[in-house]
LUMBA-270512 format. One record per atom (N, C-alpha, C): atom name; y, z, x. Coordinates in steps of 0.001 Angstrom, whole numbers, plus 500000, padded with zeros to 6 digits. Each point is the difference from the previous one (the first is absolute). Layout:
N
<r 'CA',<Y,Z,X>>
...
// end
This chain:
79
<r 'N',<614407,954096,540457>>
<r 'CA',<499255,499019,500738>>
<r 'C',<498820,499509,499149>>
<r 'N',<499807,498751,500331>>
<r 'CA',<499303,499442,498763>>
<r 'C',<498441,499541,501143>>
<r 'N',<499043,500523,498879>>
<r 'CA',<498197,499681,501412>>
<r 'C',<499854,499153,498873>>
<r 'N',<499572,498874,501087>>
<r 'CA',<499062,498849,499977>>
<r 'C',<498623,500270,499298>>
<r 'N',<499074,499401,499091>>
<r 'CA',<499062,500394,500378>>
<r 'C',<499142,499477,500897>>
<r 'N',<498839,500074,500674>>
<r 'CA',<499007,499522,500824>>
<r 'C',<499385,498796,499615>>
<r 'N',<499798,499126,499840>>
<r 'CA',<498816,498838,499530>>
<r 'C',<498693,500229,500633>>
<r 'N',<499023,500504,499339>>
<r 'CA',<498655,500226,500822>>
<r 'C',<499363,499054,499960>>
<r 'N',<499582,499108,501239>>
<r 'CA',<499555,499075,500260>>
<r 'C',<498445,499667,499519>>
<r 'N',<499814,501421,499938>>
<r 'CA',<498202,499613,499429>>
<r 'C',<500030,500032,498974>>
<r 'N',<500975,499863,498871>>
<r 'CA',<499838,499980,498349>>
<r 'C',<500180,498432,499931>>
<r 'N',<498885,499339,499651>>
<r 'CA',<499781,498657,499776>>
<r 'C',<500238,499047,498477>>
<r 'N',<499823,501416,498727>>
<r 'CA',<500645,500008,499270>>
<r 'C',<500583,499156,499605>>
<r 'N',<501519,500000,500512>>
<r 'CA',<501043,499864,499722>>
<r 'C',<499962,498195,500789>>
<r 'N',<500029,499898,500742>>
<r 'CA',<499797,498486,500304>>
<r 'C',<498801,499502,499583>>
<r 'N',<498933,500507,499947>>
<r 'CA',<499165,499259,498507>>
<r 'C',<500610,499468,498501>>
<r 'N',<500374,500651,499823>>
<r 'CA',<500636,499955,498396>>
<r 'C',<500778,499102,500224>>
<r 'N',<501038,499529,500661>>
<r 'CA',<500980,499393,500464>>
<r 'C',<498895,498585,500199>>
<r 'N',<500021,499533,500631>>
<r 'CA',<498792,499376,500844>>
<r 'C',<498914,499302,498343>>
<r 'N',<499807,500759,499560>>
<r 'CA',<499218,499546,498396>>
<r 'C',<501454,499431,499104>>
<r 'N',<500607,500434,499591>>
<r 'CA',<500797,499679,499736>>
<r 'C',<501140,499220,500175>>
<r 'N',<500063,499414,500935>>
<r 'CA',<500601,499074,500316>>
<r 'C',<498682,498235,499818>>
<r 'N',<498914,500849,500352>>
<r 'CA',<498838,498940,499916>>
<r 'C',<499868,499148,498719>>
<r 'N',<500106,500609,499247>>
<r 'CA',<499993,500297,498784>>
<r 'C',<501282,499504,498669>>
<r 'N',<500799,499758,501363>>
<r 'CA',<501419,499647,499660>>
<r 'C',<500854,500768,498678>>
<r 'N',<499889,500970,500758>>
<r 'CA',<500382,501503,499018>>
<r 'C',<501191,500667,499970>>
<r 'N',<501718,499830,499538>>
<r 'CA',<500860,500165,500937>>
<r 'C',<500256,501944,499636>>
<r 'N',<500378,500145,500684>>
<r 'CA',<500039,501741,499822>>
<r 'C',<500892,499915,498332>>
<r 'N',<500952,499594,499451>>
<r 'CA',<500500,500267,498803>>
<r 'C',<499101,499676,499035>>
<r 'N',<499605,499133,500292>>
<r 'CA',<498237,499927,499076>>
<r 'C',<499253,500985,499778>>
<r 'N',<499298,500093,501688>>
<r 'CA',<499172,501017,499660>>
<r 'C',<500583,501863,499381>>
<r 'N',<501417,499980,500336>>
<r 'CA',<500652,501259,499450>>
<r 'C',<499432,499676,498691>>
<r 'N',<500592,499295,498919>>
<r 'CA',<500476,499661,498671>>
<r 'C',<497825,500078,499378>>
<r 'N',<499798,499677,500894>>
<r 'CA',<498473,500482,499410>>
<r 'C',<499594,501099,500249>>
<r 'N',<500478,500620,500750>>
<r 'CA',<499157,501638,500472>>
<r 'C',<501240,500604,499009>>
<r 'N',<500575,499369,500008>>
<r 'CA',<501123,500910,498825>>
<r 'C',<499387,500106,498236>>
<r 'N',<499345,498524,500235>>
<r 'CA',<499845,499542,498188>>
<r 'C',<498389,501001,500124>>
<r 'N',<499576,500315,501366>>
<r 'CA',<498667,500908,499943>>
<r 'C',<500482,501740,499349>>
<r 'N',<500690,500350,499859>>
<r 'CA',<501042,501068,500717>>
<r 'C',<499995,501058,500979>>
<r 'N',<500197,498938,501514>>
<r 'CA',<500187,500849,501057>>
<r 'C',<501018,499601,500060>>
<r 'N',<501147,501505,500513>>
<r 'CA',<500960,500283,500161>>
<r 'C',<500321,499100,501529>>
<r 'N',<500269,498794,500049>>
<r 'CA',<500597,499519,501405>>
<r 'C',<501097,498834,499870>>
<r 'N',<500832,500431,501337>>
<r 'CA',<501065,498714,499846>>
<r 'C',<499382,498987,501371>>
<r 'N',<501034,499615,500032>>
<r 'CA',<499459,498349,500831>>
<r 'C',<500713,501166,501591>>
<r 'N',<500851,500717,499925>>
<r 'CA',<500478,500754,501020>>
<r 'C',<498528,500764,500353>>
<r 'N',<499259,500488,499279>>
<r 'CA',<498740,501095,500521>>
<r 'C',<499232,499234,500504>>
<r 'N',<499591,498952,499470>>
<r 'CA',<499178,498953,500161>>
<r 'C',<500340,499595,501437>>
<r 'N',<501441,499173,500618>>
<r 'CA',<500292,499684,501076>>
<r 'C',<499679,501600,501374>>
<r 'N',<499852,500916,499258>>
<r 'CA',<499989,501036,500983>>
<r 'C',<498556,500281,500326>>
<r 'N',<499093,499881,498853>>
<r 'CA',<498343,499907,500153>>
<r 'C',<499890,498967,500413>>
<r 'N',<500427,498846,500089>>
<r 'CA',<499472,498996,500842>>
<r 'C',<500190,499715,501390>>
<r 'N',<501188,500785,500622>>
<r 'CA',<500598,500191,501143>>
<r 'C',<499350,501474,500790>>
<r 'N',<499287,500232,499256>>
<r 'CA',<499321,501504,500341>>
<r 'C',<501026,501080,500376>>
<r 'N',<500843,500328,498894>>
<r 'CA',<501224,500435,500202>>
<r 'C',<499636,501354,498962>>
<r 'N',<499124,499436,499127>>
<r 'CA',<499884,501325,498934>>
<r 'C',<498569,500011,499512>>
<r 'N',<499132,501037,499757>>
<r 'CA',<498796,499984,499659>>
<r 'C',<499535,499223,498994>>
<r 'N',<499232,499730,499263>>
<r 'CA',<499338,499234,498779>>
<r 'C',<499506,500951,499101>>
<r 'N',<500567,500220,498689>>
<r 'CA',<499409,501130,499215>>
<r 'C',<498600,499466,499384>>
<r 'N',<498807,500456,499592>>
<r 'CA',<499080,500047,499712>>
<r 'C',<499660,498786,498813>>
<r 'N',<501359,500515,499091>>
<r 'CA',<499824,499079,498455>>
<r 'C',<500940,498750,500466>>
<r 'N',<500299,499525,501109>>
<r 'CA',<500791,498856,500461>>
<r 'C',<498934,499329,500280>>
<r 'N',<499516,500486,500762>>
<r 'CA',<498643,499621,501031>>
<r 'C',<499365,499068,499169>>
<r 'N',<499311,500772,498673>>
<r 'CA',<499294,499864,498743>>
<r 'C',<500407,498524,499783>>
<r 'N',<501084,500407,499321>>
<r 'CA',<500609,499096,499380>>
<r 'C',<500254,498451,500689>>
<r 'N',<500836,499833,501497>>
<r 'CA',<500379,498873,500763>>
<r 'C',<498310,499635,500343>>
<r 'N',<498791,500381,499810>>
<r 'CA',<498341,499857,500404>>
<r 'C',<499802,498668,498927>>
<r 'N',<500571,500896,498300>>
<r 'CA',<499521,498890,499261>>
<r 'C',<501107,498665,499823>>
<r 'N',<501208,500466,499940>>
<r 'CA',<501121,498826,500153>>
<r 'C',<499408,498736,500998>>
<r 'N',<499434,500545,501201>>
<r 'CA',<499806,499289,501013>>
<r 'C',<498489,499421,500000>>
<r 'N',<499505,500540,498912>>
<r 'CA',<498229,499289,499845>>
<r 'C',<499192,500472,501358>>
<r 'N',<500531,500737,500642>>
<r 'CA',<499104,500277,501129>>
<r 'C',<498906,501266,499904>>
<r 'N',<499120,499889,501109>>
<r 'CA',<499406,501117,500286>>
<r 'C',<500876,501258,500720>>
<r 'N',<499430,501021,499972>>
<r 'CA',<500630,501413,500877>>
<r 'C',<499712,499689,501408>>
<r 'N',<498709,499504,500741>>
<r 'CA',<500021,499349,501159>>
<r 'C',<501091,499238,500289>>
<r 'N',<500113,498880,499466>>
<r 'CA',<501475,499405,500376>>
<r 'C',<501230,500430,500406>>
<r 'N',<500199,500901,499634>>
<r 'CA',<501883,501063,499705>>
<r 'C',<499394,500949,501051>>
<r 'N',<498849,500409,499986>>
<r 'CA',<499926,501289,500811>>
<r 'C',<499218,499789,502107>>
<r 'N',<499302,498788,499896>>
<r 'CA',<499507,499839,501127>>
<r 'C',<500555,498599,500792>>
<r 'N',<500108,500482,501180>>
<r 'CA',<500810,498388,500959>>
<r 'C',<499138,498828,499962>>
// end
């Protein structure tokens, strides 16, 4: 039997980033191919799962999609 995971509604996160990035007109294979040329280990599959709040955000992603995206840490982290 296969578990779902949960989407926790209060991780804002993940529809921030999304939300900048699209603003930004940023398409996820883009922004992969740069967090890649950074070297963080991500595909456009992890990416669709952090943005869906499907999978956590590792630390050096975080980092990294902050400067890709020219933003502040307020931005990504507060509604």
């Amino acid at each position: 039997m296969r578990k779902e995971k949960i989407v926790d509604p209060e991780n804002i996160i993940d529809s921030n980033i999304r939300c900048i990035r699209i603003e930004k007109v940023i398409g996820q294979i883009d922004l992969v191919k740069q967090l890649q040329l950074n070297d963080v280990e991500i595909t456009r599959e992890t990416l669709v799962k952090i943005e869906s709040g499907r999978q956590h955000i590792k630390l050096k992603q975080l980092k990294s999609i902050k400067k890709i995206l020219i933003v502040d840490y307020d931005e990504i982290l507060i509604k």
